[in-house]
N, CA, C and O atoms as a MOPAC input file, in Angstrom:
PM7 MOZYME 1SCF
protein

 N    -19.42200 1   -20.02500 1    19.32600 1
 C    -20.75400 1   -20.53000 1    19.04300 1
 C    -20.84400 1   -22.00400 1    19.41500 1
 O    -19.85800 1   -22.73400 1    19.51200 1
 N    -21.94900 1   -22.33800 1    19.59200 1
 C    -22.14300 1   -23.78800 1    20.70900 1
 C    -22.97600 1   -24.68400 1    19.13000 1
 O    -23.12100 1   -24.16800 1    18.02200 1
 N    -23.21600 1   -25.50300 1    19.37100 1
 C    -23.20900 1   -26.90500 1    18.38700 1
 C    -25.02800 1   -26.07200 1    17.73000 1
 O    -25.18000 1   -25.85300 1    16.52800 1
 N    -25.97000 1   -25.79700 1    18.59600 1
 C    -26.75800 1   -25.65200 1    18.26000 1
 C    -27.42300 1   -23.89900 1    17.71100 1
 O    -28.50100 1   -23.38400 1    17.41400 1
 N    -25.78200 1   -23.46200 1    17.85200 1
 C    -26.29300 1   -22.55800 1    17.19400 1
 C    -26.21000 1   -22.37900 1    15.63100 1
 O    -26.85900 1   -21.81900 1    14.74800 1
 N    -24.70700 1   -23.39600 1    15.78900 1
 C    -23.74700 1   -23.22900 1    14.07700 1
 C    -24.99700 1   -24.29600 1    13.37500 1
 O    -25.03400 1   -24.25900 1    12.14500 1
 N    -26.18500 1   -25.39400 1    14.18200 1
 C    -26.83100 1   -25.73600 1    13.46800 1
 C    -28.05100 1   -24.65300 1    12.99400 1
 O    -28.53400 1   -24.79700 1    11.87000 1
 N    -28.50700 1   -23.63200 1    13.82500 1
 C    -29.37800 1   -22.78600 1    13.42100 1
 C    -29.03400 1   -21.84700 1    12.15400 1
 O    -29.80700 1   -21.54500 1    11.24500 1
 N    -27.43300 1   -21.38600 1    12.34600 1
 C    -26.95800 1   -21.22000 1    10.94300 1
 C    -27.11200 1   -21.90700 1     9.87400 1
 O    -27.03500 1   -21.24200 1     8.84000 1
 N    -27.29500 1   -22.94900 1     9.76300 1
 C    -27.33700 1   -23.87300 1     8.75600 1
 C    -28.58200 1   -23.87700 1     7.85900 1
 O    -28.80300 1   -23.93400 1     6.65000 1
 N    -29.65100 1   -23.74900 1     9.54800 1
 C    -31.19500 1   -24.09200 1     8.66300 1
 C    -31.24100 1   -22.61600 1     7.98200 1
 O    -31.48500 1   -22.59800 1     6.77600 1
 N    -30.97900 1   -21.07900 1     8.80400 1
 C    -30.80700 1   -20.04800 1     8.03200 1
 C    -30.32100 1   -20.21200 1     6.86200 1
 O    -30.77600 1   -19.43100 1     6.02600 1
 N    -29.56500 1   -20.93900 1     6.50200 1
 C    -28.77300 1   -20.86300 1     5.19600 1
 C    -29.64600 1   -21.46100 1     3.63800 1
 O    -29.67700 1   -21.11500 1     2.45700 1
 N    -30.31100 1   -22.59800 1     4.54300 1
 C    -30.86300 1   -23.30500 1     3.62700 1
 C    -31.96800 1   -22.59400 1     3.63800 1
 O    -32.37900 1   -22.14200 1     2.56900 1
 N    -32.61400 1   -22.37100 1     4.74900 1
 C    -34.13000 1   -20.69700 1     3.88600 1
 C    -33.70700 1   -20.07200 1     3.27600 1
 O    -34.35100 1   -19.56400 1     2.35800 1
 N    -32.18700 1   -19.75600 1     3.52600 1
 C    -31.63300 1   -18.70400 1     1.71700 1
 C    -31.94700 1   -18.83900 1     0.59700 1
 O    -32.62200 1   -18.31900 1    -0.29200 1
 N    -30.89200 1   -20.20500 1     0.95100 1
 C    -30.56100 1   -20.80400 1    -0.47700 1
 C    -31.48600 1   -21.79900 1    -0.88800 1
 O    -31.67000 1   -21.72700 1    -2.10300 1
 N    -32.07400 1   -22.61200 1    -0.39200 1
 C    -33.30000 1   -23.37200 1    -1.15900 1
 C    -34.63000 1   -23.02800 1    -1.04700 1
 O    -35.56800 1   -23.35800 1    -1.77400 1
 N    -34.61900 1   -22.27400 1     0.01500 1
 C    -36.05600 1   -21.77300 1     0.17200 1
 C    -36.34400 1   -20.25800 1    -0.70800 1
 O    -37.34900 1   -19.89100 1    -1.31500 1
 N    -35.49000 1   -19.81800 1    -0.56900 1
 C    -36.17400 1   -18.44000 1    -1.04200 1
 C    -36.12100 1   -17.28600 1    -0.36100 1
 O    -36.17000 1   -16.18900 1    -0.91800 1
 N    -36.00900 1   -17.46400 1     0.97700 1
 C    -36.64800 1   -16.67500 1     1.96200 1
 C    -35.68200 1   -16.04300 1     3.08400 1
 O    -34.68100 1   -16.57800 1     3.56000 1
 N    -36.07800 1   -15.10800 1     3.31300 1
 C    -34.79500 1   -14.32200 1     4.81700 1
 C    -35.72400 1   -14.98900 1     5.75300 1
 O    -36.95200 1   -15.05900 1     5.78000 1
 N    -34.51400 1   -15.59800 1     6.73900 1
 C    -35.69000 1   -16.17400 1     8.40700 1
 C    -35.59800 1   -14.83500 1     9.42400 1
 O    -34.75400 1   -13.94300 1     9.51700 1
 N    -36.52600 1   -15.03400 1     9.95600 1
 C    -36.81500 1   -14.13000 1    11.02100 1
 C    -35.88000 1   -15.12400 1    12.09000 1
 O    -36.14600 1   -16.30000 1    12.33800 1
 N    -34.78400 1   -14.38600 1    12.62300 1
 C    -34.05600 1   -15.54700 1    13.38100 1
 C    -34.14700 1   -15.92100 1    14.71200 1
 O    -33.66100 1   -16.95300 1    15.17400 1
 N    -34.99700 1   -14.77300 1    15.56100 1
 C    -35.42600 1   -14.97800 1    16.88100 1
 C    -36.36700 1   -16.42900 1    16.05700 1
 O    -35.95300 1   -17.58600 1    15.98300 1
 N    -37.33900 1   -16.03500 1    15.66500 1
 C    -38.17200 1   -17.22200 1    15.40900 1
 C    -37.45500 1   -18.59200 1    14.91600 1
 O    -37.71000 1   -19.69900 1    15.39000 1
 N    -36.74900 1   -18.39700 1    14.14200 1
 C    -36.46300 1   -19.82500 1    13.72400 1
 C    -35.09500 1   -20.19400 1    14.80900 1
 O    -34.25000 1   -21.02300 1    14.47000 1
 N    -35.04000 1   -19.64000 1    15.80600 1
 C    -34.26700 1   -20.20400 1    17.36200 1
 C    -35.10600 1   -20.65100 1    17.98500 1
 O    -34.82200 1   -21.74900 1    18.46400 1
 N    -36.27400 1   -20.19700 1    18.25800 1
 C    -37.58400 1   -20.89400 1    18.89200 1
 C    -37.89700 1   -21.73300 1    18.42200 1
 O    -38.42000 1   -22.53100 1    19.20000 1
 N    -37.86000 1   -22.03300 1    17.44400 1
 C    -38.78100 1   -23.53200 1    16.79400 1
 C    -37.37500 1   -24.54800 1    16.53800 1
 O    -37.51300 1   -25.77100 1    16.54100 1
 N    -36.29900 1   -24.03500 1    16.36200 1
 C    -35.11300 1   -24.95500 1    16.68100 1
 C    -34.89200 1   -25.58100 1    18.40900 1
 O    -34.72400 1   -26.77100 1    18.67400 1
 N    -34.93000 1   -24.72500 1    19.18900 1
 C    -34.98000 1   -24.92900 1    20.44900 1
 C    -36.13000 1   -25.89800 1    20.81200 1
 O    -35.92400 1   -26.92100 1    21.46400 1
 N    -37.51800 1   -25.47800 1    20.29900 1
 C    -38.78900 1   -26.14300 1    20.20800 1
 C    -38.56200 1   -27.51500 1    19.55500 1
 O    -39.55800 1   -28.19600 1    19.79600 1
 N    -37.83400 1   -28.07600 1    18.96300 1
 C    -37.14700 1   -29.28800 1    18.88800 1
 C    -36.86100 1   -30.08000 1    19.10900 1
 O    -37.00500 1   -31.12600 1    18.47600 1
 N    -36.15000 1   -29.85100 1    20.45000 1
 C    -35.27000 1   -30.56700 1    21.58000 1
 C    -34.42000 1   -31.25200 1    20.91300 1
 O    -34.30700 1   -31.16200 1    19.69100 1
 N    -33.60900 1   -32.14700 1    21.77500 1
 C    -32.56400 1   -33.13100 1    21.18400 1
 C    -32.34800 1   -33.50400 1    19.70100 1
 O    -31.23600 1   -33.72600 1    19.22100 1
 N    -33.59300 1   -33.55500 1    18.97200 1
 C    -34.20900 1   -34.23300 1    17.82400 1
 C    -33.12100 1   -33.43000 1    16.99100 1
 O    -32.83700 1   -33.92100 1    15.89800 1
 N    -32.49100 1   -32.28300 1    17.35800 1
 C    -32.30800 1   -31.84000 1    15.98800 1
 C    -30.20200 1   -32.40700 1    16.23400 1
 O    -29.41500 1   -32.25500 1    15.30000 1
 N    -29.92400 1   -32.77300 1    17.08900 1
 C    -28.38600 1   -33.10600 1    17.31900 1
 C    -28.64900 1   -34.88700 1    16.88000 1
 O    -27.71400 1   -35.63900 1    17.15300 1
 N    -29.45700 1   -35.27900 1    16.45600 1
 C    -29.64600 1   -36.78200 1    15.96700 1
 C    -30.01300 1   -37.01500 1    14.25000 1
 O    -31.08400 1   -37.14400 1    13.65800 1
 N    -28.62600 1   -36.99800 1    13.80400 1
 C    -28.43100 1   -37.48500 1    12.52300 1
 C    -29.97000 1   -37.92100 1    11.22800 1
 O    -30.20000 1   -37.44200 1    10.11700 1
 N    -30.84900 1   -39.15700 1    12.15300 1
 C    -31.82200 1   -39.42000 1    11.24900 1
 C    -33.02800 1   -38.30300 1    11.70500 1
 O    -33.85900 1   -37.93400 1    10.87600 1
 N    -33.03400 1   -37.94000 1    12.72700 1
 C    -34.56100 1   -37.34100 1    13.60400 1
 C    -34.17300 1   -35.88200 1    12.93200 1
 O    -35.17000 1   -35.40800 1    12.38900 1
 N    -33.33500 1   -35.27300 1    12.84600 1
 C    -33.61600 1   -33.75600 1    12.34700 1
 C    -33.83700 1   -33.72200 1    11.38900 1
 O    -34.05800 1   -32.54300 1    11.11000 1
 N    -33.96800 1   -34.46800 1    10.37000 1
 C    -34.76900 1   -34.36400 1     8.84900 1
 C    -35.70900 1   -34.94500 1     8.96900 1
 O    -35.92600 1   -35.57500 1    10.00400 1
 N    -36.38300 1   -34.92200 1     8.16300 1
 C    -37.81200 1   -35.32900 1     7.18300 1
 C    -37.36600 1   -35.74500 1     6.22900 1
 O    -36.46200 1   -35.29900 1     5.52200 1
 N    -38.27100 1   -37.07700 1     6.09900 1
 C    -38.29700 1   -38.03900 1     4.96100 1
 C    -39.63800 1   -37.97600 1     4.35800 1
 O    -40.62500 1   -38.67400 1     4.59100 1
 N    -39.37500 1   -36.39400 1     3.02800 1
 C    -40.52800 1   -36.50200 1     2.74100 1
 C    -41.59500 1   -37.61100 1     1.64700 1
 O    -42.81700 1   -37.58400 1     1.49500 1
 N    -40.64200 1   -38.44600 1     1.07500 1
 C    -41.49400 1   -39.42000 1     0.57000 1
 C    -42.68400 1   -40.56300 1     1.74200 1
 O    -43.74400 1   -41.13900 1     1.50200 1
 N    -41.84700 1   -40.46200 1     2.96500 1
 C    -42.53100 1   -41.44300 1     3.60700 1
 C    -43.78100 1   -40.65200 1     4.42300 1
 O    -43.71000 1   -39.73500 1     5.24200 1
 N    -45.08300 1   -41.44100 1     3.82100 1
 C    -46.14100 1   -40.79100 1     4.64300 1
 C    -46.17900 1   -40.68700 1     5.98700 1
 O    -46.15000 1   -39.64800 1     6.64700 1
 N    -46.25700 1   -41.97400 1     6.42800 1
 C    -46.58200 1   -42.10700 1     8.16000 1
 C    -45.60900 1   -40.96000 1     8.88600 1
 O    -46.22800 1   -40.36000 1     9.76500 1
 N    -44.03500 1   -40.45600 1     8.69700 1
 C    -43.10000 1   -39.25500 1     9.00200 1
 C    -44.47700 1   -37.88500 1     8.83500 1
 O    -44.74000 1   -37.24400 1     9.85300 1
 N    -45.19900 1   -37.58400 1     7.59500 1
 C    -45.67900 1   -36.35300 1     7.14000 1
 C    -46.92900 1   -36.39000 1     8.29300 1
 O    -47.23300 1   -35.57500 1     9.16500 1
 N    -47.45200 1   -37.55400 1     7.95200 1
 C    -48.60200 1   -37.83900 1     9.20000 1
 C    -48.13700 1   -37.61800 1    10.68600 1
 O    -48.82700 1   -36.85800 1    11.36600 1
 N    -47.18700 1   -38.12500 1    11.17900 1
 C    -46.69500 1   -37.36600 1    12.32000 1
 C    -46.46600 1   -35.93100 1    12.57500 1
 O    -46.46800 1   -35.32800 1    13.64800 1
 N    -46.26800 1   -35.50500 1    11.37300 1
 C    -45.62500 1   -33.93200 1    11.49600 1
 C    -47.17500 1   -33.26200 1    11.24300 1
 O    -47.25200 1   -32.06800 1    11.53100 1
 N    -48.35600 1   -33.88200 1    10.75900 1
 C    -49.88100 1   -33.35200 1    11.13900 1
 C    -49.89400 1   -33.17100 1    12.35100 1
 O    -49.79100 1   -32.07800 1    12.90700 1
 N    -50.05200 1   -34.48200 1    12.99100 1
 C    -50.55500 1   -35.11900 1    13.80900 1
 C    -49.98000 1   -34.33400 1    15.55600 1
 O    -50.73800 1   -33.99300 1    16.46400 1
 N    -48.82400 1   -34.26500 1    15.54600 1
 C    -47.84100 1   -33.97900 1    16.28200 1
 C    -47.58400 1   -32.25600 1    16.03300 1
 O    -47.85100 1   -31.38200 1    16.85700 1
 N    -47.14400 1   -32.10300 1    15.01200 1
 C    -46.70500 1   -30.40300 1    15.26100 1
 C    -47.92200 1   -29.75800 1    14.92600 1
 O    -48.47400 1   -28.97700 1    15.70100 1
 N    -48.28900 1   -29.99900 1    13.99900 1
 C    -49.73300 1   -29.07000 1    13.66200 1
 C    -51.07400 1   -28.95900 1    14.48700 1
 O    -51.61100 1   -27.89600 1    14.79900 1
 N    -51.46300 1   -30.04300 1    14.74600 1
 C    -52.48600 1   -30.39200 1    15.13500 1
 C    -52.54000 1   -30.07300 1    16.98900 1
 O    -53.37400 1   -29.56800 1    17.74100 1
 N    -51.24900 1   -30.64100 1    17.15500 1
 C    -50.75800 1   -31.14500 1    19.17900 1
 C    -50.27000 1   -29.34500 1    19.55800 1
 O    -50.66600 1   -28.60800 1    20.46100 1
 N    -49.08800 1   -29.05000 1    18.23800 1
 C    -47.96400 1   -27.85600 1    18.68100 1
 C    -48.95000 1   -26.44900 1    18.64400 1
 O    -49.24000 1   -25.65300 1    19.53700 1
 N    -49.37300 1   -26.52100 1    17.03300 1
 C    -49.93000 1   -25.50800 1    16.84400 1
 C    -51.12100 1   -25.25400 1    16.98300 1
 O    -51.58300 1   -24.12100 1    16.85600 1
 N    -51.69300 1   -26.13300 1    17.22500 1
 C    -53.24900 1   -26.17200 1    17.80200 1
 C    -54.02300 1   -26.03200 1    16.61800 1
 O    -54.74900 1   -25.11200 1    16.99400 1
 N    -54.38300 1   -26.27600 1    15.48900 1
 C    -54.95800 1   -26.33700 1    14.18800 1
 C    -55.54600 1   -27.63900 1    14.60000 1
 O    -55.18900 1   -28.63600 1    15.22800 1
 N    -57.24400 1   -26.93700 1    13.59900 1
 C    -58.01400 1   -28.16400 1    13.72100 1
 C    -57.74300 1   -28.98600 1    12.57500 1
 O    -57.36400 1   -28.52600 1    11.49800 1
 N    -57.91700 1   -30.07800 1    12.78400 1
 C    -57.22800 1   -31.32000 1    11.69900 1
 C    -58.29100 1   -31.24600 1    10.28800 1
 O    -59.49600 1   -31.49300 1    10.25100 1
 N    -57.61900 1   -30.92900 1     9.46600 1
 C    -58.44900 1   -31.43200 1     7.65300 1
 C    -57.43700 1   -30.99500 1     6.72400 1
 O    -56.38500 1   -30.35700 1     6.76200 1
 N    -58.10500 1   -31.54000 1     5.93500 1
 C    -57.03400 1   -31.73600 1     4.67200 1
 C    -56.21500 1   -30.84100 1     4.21800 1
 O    -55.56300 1   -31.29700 1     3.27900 1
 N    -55.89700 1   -29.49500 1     4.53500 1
 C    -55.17000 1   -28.48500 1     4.61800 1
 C    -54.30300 1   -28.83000 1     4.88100 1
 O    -53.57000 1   -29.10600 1     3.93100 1
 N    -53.70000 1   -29.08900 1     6.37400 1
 C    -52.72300 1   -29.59600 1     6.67500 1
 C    -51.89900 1   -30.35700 1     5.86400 1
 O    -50.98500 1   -29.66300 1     5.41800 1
 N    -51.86400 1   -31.42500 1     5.52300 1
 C    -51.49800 1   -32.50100 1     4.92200 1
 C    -51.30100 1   -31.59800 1     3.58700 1
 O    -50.17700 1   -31.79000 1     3.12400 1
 N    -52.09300 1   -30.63800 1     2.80600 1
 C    -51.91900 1   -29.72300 1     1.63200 1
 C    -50.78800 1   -28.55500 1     2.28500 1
 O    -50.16300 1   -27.89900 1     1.45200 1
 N    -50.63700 1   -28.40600 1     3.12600 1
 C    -49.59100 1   -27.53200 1     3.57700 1
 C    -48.47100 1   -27.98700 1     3.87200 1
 O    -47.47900 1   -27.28700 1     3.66800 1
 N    -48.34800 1   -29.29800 1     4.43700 1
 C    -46.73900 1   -29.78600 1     4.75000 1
 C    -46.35900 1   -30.30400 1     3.13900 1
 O    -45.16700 1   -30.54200 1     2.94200 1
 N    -47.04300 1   -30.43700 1     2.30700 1
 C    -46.63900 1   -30.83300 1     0.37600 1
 C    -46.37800 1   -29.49400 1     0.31800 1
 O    -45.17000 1   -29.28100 1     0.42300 1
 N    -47.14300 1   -28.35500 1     0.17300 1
 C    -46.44200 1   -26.89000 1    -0.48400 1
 C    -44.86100 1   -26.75500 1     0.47800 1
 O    -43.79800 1   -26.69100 1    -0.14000 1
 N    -44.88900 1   -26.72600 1     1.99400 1
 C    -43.38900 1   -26.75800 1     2.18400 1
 C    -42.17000 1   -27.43200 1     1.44100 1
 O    -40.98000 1   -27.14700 1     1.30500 1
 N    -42.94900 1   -28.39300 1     1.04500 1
 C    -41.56100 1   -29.79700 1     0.85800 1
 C    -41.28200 1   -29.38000 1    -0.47200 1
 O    -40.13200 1   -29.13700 1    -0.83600 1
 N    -42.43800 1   -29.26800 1    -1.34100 1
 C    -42.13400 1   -28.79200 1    -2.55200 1
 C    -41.76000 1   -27.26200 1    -2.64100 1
 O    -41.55400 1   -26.87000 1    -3.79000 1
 N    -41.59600 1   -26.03600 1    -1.32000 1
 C    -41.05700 1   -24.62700 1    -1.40300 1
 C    -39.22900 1   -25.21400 1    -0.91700 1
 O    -38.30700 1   -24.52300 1    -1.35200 1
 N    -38.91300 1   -26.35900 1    -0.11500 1
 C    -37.38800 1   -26.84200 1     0.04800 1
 C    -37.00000 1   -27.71600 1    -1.21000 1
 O    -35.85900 1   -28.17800 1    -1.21800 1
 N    -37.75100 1   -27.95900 1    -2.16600 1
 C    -37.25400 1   -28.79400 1    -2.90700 1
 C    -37.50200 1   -30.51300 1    -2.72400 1
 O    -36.77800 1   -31.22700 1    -2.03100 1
 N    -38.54900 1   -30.92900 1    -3.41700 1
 C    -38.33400 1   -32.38000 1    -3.44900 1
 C    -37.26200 1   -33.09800 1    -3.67700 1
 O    -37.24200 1   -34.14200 1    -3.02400 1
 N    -36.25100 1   -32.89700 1    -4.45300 1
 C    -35.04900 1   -33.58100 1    -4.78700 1
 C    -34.04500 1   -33.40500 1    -3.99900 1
 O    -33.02400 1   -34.08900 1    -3.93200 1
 N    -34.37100 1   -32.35100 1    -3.30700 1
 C    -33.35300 1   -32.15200 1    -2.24000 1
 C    -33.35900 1   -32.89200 1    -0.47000 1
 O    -34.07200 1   -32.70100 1     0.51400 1
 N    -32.08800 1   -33.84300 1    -0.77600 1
 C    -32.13600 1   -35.40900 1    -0.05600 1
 C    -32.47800 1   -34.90600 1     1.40000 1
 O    -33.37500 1   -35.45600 1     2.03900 1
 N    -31.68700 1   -33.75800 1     1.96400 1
 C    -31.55000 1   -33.55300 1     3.35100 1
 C    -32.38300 1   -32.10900 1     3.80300 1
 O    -31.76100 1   -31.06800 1     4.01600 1
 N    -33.35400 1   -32.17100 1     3.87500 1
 C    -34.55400 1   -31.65400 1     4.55400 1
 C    -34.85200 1   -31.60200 1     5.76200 1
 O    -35.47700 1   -32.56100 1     6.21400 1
 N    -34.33700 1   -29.94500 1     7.08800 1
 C    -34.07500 1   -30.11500 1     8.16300 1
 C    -35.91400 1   -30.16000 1     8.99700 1
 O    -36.92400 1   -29.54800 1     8.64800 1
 N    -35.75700 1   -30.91400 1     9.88700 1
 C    -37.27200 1   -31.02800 1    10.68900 1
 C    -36.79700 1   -29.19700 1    11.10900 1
 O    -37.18100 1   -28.58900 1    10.11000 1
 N    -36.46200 1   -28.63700 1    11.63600 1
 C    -36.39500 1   -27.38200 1    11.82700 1
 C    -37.35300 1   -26.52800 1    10.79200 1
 O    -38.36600 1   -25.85800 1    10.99700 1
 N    -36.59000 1   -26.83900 1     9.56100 1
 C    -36.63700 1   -25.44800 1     8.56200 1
 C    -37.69500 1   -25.77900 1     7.93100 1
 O    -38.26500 1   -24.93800 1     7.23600 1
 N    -38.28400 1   -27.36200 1     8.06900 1
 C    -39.89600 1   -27.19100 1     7.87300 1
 C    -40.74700 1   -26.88800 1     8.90300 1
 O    -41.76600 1   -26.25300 1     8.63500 1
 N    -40.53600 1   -27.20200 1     9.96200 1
 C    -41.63200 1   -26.78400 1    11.13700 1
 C    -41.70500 1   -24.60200 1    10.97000 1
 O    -42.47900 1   -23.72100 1    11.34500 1
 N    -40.57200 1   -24.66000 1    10.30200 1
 C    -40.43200 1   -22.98300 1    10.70600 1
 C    -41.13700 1   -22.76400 1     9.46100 1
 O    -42.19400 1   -22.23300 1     9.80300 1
 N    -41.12800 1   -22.84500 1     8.61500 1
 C    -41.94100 1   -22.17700 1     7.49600 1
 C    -43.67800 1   -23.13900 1     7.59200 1
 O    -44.74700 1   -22.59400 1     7.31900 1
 N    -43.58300 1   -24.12600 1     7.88900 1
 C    -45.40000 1   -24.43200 1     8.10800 1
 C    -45.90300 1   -23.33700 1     9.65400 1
 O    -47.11300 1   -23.12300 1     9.72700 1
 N    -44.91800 1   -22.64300 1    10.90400 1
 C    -45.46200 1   -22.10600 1    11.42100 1
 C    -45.91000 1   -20.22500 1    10.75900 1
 O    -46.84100 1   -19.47700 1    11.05500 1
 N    -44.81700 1   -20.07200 1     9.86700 1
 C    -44.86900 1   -19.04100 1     9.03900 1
 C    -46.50400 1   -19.56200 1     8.22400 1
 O    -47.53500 1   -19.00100 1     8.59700 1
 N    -46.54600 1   -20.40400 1     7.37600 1
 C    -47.33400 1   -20.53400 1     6.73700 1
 C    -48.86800 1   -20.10800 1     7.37800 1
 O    -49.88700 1   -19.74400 1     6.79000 1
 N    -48.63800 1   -20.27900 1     8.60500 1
 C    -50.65200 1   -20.69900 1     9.52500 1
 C    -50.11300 1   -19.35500 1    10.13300 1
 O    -51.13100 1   -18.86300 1    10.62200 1
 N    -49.41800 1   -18.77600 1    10.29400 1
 C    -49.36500 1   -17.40500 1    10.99300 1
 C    -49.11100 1   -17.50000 1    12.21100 1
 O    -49.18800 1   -16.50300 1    12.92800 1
 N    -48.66100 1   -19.03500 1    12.83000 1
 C    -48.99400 1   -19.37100 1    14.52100 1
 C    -47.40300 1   -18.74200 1    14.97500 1
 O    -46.84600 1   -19.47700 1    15.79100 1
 N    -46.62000 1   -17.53900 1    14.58300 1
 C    -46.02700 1   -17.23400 1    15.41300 1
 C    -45.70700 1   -16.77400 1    16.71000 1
 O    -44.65200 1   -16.55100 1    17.30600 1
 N    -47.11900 1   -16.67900 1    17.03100 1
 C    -47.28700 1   -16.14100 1    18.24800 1
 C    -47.03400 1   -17.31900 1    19.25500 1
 O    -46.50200 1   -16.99500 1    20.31700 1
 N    -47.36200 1   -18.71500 1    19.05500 1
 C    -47.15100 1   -19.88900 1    18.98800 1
 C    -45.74200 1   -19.59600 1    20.39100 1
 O    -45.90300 1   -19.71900 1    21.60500 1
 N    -44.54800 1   -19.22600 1    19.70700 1
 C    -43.10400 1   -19.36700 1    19.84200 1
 C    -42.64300 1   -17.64100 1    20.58200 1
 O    -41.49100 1   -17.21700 1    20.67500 1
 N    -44.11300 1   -16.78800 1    21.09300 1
 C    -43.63100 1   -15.64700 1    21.34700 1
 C    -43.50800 1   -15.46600 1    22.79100 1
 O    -43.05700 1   -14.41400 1    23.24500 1

């Protein structure tokens, strides 16, 4: 197994175990892949969900740019239900394993098909 797969294991693991949830794993390879580099860089593959302007990017940028959703306050109410379905207290929060459950969330899997 190559670096980015034993990391796709990982985010699987943590939809287990902190999320709740079995990943659909073709999908959450697509939205890992859908990534790029970002996710082999220490600070860029997480989310810092206390810091707004990070959550505002992840509107702005995945939702709005990736998934094509028209922009309102939903959004911004949907990347809080993720953070709070991984756990607020929980320090290391992969940009993966939230982009994969906010594309679960809007249904845009087709998005990644």
């Amino acid at each position: 197994m190559g670096k980015r797969d034993d990391l796709i294991a990982e985010y699987a693991e943590d939809l287990r175990t902190k999320c709740g949830m079995e990943p659909d794993m073709d999908l959450l390879t697509k939205v890992t892949i859908g990534c790029g580099p970002t996710i082999y860089n220490r600070d860029a593959s997480t989310v810092a969900a206390s810091d707004k302007e990070e959550l505002e990017t992840i509107r702005k940028n995945f939702l709005v740019r990736k998934l094509g959703l028209a922009n309102s306050p939903d959004l911004m109410d949907a990347i809080e239900s993720v953070i709070e379905t991984y756990g607020r207290s929980e320090r290391q929060k992969f940009r993966a394993v939230i982009y994969y459950m906010l594309v679960k969330h809007f249904g845009k899997e087709s998005i990644y098909g």
